[in-house]
N, C-alpha and C positions, 0 to 999 in steps of 0.2 A: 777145392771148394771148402770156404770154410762153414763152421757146423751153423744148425738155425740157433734162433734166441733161445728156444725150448730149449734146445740137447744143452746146450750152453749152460743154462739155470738149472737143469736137470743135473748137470756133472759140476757145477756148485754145491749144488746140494748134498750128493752124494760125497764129496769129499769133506765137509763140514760133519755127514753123520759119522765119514770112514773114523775122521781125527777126533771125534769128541770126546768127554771126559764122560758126560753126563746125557741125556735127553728128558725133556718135559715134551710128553705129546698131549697136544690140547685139540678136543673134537666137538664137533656140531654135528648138525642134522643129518649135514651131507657125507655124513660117515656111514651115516645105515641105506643107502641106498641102496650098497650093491648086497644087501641083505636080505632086503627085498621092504625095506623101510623106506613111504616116503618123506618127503620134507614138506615143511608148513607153508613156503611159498616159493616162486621159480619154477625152474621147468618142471623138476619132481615132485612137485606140491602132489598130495593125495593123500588125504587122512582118511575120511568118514563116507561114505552118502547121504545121510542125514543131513549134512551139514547143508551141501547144495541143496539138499530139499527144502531144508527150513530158513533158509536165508542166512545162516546164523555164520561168524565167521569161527574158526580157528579158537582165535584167543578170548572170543564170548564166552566159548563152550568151555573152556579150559580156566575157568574163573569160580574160586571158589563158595559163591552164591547161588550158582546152580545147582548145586548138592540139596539147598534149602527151599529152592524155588517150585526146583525138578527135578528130585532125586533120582526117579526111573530112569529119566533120558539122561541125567549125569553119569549115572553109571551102565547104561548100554553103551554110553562112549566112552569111558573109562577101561568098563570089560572089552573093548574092540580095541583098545591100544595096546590093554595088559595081553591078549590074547596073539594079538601082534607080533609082541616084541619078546613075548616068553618062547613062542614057537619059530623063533628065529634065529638062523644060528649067527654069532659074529663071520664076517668072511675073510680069508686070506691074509687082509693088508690087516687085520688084528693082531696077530700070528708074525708076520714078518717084521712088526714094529716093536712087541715086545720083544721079538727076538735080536732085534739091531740095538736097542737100548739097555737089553739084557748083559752084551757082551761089553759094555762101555764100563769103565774101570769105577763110577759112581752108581751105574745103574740105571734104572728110570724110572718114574713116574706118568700117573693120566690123569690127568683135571678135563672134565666133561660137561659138558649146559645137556646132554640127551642123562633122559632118565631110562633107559632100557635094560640097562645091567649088564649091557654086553662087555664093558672091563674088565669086570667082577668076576666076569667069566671067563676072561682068555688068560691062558698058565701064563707064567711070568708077570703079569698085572696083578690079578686077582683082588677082592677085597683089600689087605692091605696095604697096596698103589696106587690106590684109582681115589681120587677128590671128584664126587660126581655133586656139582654146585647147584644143582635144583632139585638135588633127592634122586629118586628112583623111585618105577613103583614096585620094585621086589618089598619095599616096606607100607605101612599102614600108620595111621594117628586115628586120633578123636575128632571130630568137626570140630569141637568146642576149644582145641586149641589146650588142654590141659595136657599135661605129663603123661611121656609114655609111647614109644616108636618098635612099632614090631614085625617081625616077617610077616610077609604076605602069605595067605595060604592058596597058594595056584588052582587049587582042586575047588574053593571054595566062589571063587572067581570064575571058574568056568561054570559052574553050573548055576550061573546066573541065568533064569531061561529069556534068551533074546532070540528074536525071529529072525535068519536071514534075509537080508536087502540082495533078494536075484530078482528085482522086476528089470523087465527090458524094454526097452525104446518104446514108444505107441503103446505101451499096455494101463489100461484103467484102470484109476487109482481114486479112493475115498481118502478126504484131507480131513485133518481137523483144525479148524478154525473158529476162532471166540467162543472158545470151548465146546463144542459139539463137531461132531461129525457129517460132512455133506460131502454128496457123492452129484455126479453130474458127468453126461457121457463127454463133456468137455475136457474132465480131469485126466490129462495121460503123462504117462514119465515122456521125459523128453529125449533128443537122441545122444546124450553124454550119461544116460540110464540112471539120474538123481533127483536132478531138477524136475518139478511138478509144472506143465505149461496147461492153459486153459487154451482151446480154440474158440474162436467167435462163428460167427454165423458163416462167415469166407473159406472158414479154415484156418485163418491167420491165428498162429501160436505165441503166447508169450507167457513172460514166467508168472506162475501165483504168488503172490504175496499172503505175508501173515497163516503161512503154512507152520504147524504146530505136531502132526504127526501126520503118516500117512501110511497106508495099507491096503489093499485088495479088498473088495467089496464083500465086508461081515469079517473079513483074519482079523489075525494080531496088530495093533502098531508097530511099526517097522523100526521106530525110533526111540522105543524106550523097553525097559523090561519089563516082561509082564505084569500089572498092576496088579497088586498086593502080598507078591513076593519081597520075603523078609530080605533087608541089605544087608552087608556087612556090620560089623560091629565091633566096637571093641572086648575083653574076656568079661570086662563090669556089664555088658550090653548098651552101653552108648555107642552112636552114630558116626561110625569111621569113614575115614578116606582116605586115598592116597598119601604117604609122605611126601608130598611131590608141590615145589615152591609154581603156582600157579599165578595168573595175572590178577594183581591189583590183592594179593593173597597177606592176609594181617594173622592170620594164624594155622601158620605155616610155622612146624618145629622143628628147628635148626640144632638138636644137639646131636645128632646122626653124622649133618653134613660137617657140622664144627670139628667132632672127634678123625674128622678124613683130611678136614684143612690144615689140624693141629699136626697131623703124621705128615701130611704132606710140607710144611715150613718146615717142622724138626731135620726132615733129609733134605730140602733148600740148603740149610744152616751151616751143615754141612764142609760145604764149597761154594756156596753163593758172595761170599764176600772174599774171595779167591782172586787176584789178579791172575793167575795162571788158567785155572781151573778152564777146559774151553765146553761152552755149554752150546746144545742145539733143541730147539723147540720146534718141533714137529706140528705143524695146525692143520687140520684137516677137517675141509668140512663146515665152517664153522661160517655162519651168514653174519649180514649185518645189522638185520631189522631187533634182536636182541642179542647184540655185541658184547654178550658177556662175554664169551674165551677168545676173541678178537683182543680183546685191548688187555687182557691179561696175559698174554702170549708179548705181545709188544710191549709191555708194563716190564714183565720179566726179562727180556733181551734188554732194553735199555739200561736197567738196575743192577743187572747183571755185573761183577766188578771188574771181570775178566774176558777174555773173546767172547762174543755171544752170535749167534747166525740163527734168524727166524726164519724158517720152509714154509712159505703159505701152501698150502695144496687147493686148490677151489677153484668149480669148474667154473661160474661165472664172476665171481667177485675175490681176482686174485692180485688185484691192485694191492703196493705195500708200501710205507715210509721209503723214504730216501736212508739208502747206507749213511753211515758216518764213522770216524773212526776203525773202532777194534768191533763196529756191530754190523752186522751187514745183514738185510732184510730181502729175502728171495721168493717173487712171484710165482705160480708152478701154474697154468689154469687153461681149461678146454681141454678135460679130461676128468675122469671122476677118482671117487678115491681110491677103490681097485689097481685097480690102471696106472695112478700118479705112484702109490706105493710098491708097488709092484716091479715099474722102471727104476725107482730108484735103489731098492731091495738089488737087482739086477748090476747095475752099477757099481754099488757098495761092493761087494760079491767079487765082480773081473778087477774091480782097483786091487783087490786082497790080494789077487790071485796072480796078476801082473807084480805087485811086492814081495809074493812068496818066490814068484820065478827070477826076481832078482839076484835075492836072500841066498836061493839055490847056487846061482851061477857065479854068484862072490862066493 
């Protein structure tokens, strides 16, 4: 019998990483999942509860007018991502891929769209490897968009006082809407424990709209921090925020990420213009709805001067260009990152081991 399409593409791939010169792993979302990070949409979607409560999508919230608008509930969800993704640790296929890139004779590099810092963090990446292209929020700026990018201080962040979001299914809840607060035995979380549904006289439940905060009858808002606690700031005392390239974001300061992209082409430079040189770009993770390390990954293999071989890893959208030439582009998908890295980690490994038992027996 012969092998299925997987194991086939799997041991593709693994012989693309065994023989490379070099690797660029490029990651998305769906890198943090087995972290316990979810993704912004697909099946792993799961950021906030607030968010189903309030209608609000994703990349509303994640827009930097909200700091101006709503600064409390800006940064309860900011502190609920930093908090996230600080107490998280990177998992395994972190580890297993700076290590397969490690022993490659140029090395490796990470270019990342997630701001969580987990490259930053894993040995062999570390800060001066990793091009994280939308920032991180291990760092801080000004609102105002003036000079000046600084650690984040973790302690400072946490003790931003937010109320836990533990209400559950059926339990009554006071909204606030058109600025005020009204309560009504109609108002209960709904049974995915975020969304706010009103019942009617039947009983028949459906979602509230123009939901603005929401709480237990007389508590906290659930959705913002507590109101009149001091933000962040920068050390002059202006209004900070994340360094982190947000939607639709005009002041957003890029000398942080510049100084990562600059390290990052100086080692490109390298062997990128190398007919020999054989390169392998690792993607993992990486969705389509903003395809920024999608097409930078295939940007890079096509440019490439020498053999190039692209590994998509992605558990639903691992569709890839047609090979051509000396490039050849390898779908990996219906699996997650763990899992995908992990088998081919595996592979790399028994191919060694099979060549050493050769090595031996000549």
């Amino acid at each position: 019998r012969g092998m299925s399409v997987e194991n086939i593409e799997l041991t593709a791939a693994a012989d693309a990483i065994a023989t490379a010169d070099a690797m660029v792993i490029g990651s998305g979302a769906g890198m943090g999942v087995d972290s316990g990070l979810g993704t912004f949409r697909g099946r792993n979607a799961g950021v906030w509860p607030p968010l189903k409560a309030m209608g609000v999508d994703f990349s509303e919230m994640s827009c930097p007018d909200v700091f101006e608008k709503d600064p409390y509930a800006a940064w309860a969800f900011w502190k609920y991502r930093h908090q996230a993704y600080s107490h998280s640790q990177p998992h395994d296929g972190y580890r297993l891929l700076a290590q397969l890139g490690g022993q490659m004779p140029m090395g490796c590099f990470s270019i990342t769209s997630n701001i969580d810092g987990h490259w930053a963090r894993t040995p062999g990446i570390g800060e001066g490897r990793t091009y994280e292209m939308h920032g991180a929020l291990t760092h801080m700026q000004r609102m105002d968009g003036c000079e000046g990018i600084w650690p984040t201080d973790p302690a400072s962040i946490a003790q931003l006082p937010t109320a836990l979001w533990d209400l559950a299914p059926g339990e009554i809840v006071e909204v606030l809407r058109n600025g005020a607060w009204s309560s009504a035995p109609s108002f209960r979380i709904g049974d995915d424990g975020a969304t706010v549904v009103s019942h009617d006289e039947d009983g028949v439940g459906g979602p509230l709209e123009d939901v603005r905060g929401v709480r237990r009858p007389g508590g906290p808002d659930l959705c913002r921090v507590a109101s009149g606690t001091p933000l962040p700031v920068s050390s002059g005392g202006d209004a900070a925020r994340p360094n982190v390239l947000m939607f639709g974001d005009c002041g957003f300061l890029h000398d942080r990420i510049e100084e990562q992209e600059a390290r990052y082409k100086r080692w490109l430079s390298t062997f990128h213009s190398s007919a020999t040189a054989k390169l392998v770009v690792v993607e993992v993770g990486a969705g389509t709805a903003v395809p920024t390390v999608r097409f930078a990954c295939e940007r890079l293999v096509s440019r490439h001067a020498g053999p190039a071989t692209l590994v998509r890893l992605n558990l639903d959208q691992s569709l890839v260009p047609a090979s051509y030439g000396n490039k050849r582009f390898i779908g990996i998908g219906g699996m997650g990152a763990l899992e995908s890295i992990a088998k081919l980690d595996s592979l790399v490994q028994v191919r060694a081991a099979h060549q050493a038992g050769d090595v031996t027996s000549v």
